[in-house]
C-alpha positions, 0 to 999 in steps of 0.5 A: 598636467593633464588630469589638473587640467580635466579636473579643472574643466570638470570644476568650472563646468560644474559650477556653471551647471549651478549657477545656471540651475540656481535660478530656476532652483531658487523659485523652488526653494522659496516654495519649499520654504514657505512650505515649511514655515507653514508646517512650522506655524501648525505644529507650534500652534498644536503644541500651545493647545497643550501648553499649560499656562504656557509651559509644557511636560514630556509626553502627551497622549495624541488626544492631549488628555493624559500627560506625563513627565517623570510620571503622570501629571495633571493639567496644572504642573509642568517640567523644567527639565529637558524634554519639558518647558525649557527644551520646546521653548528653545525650539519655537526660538529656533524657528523664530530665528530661522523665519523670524516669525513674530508667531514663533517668537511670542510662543517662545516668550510664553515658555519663558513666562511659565519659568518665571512664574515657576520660580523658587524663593532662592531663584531657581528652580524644582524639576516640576512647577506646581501651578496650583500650589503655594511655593514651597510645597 
């Protein structure tokens, strides 16, 4: 009995602990947030640097000239398979839910826009859309 009645004591205790530290927590908590959102906006702002036509490939050199995907690419294709176009847009949705920032969101539609135009005859898809090419080829 006695140790049920410690440990509710210590419980409530607890949670007064909280809600009065909440308070002050939640002014920093906001801070932290807007913080975040800030890294969010230049991290998704870099990245449509090296978006083509708003899609996107594997791997980039930090300079942003080389590119590769299932090997080096040029500045006109992009790659619909995971890490590529479908995956980054995913993310920059995530972060609109997370923040809904319409920034985020509209990057997110320019992804699914390169997939659109990228779109094969039977209505799916390569794994690299050919921005300079005729479909088919």
């Amino acid at each position: 009995m006695k140790r049920q009645s410690l440990n509710l004591i210590l419980t409530f205790l607890f949670f007064s602990f909280l809600s009065t530290t909440y308070a002050q927590d939640k002014k920093e908590l906001s801070v932290l947030a807007t913080e975040a959102e800030q890294c969010l906006k230049k991290g998704i702002a870099f990245m449509q640097t090296l978006a083509i036509e708003g899609g996107y490939v594997y791997h980039y050199t930090l300079d942003g000239k080389e590119k590769w995907g299932e090997g080096k690419t040029d500045d006109r294709t992009i790659e619909v398979q995971p890490p590529g176009t479908p995956e980054v847009g995913m993310s920059f949705l995530k972060a609109y839910h997370v923040t809904k920032n319409k920034d985020f969101l509209k990057a997110a539609e320019d992804a699914a826009n390169a997939l659109i135009k990228g779109q094969n005859d039977l209505g799916g898809w390569d794994h690299k859309i050919y921005f300079d090419r005729p479909k088919g080829n």
